[in-house]
C-alpha positions in Angstrom: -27.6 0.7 21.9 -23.8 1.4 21.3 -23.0 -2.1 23.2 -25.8 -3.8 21.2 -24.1 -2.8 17.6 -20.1 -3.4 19.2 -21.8 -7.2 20.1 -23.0 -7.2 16.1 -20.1 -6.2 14.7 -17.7 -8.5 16.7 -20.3 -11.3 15.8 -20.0 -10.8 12.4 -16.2 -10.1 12.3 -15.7 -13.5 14.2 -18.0 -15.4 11.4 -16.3 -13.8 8.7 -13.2 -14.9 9.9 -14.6 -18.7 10.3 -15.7 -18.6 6.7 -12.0 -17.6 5.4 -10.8 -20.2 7.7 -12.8 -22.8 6.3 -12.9 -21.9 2.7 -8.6 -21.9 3.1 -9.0 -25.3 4.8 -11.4 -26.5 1.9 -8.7 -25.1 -0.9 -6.0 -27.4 0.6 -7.8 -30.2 0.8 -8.7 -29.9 -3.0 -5.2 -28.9 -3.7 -4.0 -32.4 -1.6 -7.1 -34.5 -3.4 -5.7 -32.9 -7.0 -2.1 -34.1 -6.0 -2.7 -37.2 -5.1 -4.9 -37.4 -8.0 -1.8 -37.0 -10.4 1.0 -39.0 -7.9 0.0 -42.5 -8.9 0.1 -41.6 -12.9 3.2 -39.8 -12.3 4.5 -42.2 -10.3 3.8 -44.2 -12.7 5.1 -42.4 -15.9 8.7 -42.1 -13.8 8.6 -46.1 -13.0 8.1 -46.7 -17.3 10.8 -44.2 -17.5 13.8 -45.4 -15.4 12.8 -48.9 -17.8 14.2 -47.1 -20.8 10.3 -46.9 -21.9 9.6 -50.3 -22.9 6.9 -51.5 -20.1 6.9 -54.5 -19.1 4.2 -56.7 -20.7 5.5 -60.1 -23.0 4.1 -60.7 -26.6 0.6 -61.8 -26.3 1.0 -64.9 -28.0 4.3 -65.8 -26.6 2.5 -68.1 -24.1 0.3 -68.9 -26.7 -2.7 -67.3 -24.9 -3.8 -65.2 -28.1 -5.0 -62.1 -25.4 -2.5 -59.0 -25.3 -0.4 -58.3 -23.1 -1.1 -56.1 -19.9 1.1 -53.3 -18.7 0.9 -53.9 -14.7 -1.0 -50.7 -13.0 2.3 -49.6 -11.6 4.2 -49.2 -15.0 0.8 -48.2 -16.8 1.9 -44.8 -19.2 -0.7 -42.9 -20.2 -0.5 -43.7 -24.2 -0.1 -46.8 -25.8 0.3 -46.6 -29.2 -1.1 -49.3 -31.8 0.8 -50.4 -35.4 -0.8 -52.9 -37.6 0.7 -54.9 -40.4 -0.6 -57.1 -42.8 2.1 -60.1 -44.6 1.3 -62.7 -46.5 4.2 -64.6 -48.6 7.6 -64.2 -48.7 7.1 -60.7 -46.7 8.2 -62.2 -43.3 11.7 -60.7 -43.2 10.5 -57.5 -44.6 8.2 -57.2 -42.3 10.4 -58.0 -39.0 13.0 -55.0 -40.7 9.6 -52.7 -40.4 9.3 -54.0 -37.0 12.9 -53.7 -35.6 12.8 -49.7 -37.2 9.7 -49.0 -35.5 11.0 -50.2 -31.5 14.6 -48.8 -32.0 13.8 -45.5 -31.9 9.9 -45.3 -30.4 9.8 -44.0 -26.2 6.0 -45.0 -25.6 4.8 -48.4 -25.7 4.0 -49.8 -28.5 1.0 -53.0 -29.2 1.6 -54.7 -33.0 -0.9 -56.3 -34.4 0.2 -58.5 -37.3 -2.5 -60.6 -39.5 -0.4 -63.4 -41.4 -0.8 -66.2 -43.1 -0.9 -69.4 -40.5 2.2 -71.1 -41.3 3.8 -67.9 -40.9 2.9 -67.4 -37.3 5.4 -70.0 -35.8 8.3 -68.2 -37.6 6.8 -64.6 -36.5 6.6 -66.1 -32.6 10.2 -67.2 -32.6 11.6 -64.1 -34.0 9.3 -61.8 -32.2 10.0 -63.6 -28.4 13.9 -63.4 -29.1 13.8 -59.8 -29.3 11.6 -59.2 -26.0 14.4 -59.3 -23.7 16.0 -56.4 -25.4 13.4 -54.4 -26.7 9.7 -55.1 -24.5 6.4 -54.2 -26.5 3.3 -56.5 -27.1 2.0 -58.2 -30.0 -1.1 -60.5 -30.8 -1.0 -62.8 -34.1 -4.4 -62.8 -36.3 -5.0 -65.1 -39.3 -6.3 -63.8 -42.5 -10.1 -63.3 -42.3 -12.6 -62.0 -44.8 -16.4 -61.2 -44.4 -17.5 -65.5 -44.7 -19.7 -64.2 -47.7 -17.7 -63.1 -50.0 -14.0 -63.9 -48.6 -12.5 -65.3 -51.9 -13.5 -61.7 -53.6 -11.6 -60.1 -51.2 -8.6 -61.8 -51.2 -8.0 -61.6 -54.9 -8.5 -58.3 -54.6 -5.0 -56.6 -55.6 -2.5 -58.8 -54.0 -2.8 -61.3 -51.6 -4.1 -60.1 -48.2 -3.6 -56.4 -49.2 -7.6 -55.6 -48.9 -7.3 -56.7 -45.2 -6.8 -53.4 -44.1 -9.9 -52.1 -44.9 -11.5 -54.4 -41.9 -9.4 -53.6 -39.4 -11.7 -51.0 -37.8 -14.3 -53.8 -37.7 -12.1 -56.5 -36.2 -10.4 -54.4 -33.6 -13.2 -52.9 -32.3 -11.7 -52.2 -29.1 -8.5 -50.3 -30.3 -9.2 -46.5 -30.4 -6.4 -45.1 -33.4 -4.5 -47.2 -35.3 -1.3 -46.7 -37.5 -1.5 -49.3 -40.2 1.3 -49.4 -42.5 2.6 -51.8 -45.4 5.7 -54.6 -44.8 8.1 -52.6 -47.1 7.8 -49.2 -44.5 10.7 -48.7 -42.5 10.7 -45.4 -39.5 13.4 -43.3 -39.9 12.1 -41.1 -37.2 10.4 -42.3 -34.2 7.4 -43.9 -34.9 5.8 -41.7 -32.1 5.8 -38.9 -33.8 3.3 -39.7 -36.8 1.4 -41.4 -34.2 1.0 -37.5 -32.3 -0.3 -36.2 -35.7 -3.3 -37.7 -34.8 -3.8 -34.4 -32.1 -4.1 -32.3 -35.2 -6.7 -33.9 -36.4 -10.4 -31.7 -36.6 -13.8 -32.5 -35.4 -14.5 -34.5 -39.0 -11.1 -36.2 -39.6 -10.7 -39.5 -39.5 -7.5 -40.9 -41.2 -4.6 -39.6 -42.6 -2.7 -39.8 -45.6 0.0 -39.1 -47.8 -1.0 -37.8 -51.9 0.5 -40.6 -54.2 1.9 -37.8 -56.2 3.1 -34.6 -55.8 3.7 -34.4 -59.6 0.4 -34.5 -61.7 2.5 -35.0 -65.0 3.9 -38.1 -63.5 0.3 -38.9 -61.6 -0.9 -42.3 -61.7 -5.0 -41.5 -60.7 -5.3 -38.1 -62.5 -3.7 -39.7 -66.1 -5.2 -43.3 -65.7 -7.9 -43.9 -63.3 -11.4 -44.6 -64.2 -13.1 -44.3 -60.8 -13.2 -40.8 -58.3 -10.0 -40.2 -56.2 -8.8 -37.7 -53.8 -7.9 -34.5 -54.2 -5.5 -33.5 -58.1 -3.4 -37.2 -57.7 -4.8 -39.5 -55.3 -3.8 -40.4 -51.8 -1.5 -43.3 -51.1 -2.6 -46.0 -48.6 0.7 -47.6 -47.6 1.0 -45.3 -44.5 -2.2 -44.9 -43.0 -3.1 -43.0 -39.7 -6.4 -43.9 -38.2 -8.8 -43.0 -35.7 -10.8 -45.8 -36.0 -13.8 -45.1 -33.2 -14.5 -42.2 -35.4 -14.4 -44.6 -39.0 -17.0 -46.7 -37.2 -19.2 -44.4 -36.2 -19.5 -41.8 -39.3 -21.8 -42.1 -42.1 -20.4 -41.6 -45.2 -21.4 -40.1 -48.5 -21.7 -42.0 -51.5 -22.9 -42.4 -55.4 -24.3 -45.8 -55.0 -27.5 -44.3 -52.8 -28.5 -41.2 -51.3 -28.7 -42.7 -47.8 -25.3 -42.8 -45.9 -23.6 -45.6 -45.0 -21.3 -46.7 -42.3 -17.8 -47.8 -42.7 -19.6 -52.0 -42.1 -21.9 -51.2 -45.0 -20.6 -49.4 -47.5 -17.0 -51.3 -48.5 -19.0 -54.3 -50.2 -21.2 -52.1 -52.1 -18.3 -49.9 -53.4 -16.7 -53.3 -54.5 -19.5 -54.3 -56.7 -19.6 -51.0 -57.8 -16.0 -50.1 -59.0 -14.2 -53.8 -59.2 -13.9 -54.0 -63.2 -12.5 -50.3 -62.6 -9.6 -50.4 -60.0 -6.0 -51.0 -60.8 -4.6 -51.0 -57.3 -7.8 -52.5 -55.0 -8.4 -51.3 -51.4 -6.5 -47.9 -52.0 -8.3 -47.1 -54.9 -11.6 -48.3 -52.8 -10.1 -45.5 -50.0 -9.3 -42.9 -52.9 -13.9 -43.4 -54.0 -14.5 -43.2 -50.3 -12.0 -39.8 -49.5 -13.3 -38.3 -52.8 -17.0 -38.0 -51.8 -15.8 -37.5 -47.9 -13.0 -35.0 -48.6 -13.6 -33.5 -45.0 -12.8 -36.5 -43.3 -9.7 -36.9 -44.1 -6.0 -35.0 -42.7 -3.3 -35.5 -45.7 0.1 -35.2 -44.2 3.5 -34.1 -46.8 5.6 -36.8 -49.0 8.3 -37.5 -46.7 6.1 -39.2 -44.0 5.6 -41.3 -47.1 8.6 -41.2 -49.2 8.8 -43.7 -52.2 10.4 -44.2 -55.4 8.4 -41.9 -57.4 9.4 -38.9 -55.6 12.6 -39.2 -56.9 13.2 -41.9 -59.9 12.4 -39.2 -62.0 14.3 -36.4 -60.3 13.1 -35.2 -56.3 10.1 -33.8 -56.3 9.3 -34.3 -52.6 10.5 -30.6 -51.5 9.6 -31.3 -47.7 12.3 -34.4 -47.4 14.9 -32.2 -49.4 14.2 -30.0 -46.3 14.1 -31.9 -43.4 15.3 -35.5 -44.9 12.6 -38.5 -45.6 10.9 -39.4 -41.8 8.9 -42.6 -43.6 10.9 -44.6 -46.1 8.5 -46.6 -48.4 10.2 -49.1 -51.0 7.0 -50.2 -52.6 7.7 -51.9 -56.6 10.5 -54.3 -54.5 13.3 -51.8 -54.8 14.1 -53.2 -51.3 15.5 -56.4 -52.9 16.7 -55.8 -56.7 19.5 -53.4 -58.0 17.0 -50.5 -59.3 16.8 -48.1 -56.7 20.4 -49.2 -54.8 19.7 -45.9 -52.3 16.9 -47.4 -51.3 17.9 -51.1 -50.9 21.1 -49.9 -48.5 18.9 -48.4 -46.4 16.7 -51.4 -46.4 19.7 -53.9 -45.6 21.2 -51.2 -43.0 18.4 -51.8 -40.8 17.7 -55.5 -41.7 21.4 -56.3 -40.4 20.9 -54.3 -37.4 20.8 -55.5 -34.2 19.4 -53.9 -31.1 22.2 -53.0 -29.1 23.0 -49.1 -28.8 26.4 -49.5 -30.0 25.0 -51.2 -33.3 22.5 -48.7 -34.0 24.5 -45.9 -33.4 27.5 -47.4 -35.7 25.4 -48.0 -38.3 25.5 -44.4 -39.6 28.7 -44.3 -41.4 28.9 -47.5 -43.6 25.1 -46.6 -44.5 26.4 -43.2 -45.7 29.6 -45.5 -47.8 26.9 -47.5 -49.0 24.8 -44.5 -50.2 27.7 -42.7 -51.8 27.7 -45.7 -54.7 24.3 -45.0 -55.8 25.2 -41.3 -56.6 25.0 -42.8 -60.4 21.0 -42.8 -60.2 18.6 -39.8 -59.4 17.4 -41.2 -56.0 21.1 -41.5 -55.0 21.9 -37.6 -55.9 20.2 -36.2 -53.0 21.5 -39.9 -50.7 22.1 -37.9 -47.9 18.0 -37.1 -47.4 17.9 -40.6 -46.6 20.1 -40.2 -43.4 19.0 -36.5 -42.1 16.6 -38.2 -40.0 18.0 -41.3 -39.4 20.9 -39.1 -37.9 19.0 -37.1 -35.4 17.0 -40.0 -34.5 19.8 -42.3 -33.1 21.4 -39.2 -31.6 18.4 -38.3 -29.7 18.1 -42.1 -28.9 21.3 -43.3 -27.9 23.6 -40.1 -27.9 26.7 -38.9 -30.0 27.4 -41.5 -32.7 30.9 -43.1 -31.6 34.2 -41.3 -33.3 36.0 -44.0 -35.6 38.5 -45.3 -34.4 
């Protein structure tokens, strides 16, 4: 009986120790499977890094084949981020400054999609190619389009092209989140960090937005408008964060019907609705939509968004008096007339610009000369919040500024 239960025991101790065998063999094997898992996307975050960040895919319609470009599965990052820009008239220049501030300081790849007016294509493919052997990103061209049933309604709407924006999440249908942003913007931060706002977003977010006023005694919507808005003063449109796969998919309250309507259905009936009462077109069509949908959308602080109002009449923007102005916004055409000169050198510093490192990072100190001369006018008084990010940015980017010489 005793050799009976010394035969058990040693059975069971030897399948025991089998079964720690093979579950130590099983937890390698995941651990190698898991590894090798990651190595190609690491392998292929180091590959887009030793290229300085800028992939490796040509303007889409460089070759005139109107598809976007394709990062090659070797230099594939794990995050593309997506800019859109609408320009119509004499905005091509001001639009290639936005441009050139977005790549100079941005480290993930960036895809641009700009709708312009046809004869301004040719001139946006020369400009745009000549830059790609410095500074690689991808583009694709659009032309102007309105729903074909009411197309010449939109377009008057406002200015010129400016209601475009609000089909964007129905023409790019396959573009996830979108940063949409007027000509007259210019980054004085990498545009990759509005872009990671979009991680802070809740379940019911779907765009972001800066207020249009963080005075309400110098408001615009809560003094003059005749239609809902956001929030005490509004939200301004000219910086617009979106996650557009969400737009398309929620249903949004309303006070033309009690039904909810998607984002396709619902922008022609608020037209009809509110058209004799808007001033300033698609944003006050965004400010009726945000005001019945409140929870849907994440309002970031003034200096993501930073325009003349917040200091024509003295600053009133406390977050760039803190940290310095991240989004420059020269709406009104202070970029190119002698009211707001803080403004306009800032504008011409980065329009003269070019892309080498040593250009950038000289660019500093005559933008600070410049600045100095506008002391005269309230925006110019606090000048140096216009370069407390602009600083940091090109020293993060391309090191210590060079010591004159």
């Amino acid at each position: 009986m005793r050799r009976y239960l010394r035969v058990v025991g040693l059975c069971l101790a030897c399948g025991f120790c089998s079964l720690l065998y093979a579950f130590s063999q099983l937890a390698v094997s995941l651990e190698e499977g898991a590894a090798g898992g990651r190595r190609p996307q690491a392998a292929a975050m180091v590959s887009w890094l030793a290229d300085g960040g800028r992939g490796t895919g040509r303007g889409a319609d460089s070759a005139g084949s109107g598809r976007p470009g394709r990062y090659s599965l070797e230099t594939q990052p794990t995050e593309k981020m997506h800019l859109a820009v609408v320009a119509c008239g004499e905005r091509l220049e001001e639009t290639l400054t936005m441009l050139k501030s977005a790549l100079i300081f941005r480290a993930k790849p960036l895809h641009v999609h700009i709708f312009a007016e046809d004869q301004l294509h040719n001139s946006f493919k020369d400009r745009l190619d000549s830059w790609l052997f410095l500074q690689k990103f991808n583009y694709t061209l659009y032309p102007i389009t309105f729903p074909s049933d009411s197309a010449l309604e939109w377009k008057k709407l406002f200015k010129p092209c400016a209601s475009q924006r609000l089909f964007l999440p129905l023409i790019l249908k396959e573009v996830d989140s979108l940063l949409y942003v007027d000509t007259d913007i210019l980054f004085l931060r990498p545009i990759d960090d509005i872009w990671s706002l979009l991680k802070k977003f809740n379940s019911t977010q779907i765009a972001a937005m800066a207020p249009e006023h963080e005075e309400p005694r110098i408001g615009w919507y809560n003094r003059f408008a005749r239609h809902p808005y956001y929030g005490k003063t509004g939200v301004n449109s000219g910086v617009m964060l979106m996650n557009m796969t969400r737009m398309r998919r929620k249903y949004f309250k309303n006070d033309m019907t009690t039904v909810r309507l998607q984002w396709a259905d619902i922008l022609m009936p608020l037209l009809k609705k509110y058209k004799l009462n808007i001033t300033w077109g698609d944003q006050d069509l965004l400010n009726i939509m945000f005001f019945h949908n409140p929870e849907s959308l994440f309002v970031f602080p003034c200096h993501w968004n930073y325009r003349p109002d917040h200091c024509i009449y003295g600053s009133n923007c406390r977050e760039a008096e803190e940290e310095g102005v991240f989004i420059l916004h020269g709406n009104r055409g202070v970029y190119h007339d002698d009211k707001q000169p803080a403004f306009k050198a800032v504008y011409e510093a980065l329009r003269n610009c070019s892309f080498e490192d040593d250009a950038v990072r000289s660019l500093l100190k005559p933008l600070e000369l410049e600045l100095q001369k506008t002391v005269h006018t309230y925006c110019g008084k606090t000048y140096k919040i216009f370069i407390k990010q602009l600083t940091k940015s090109i020293r993060n980017r391309y090191g210590t500024p060079p010591k004159e010489g």
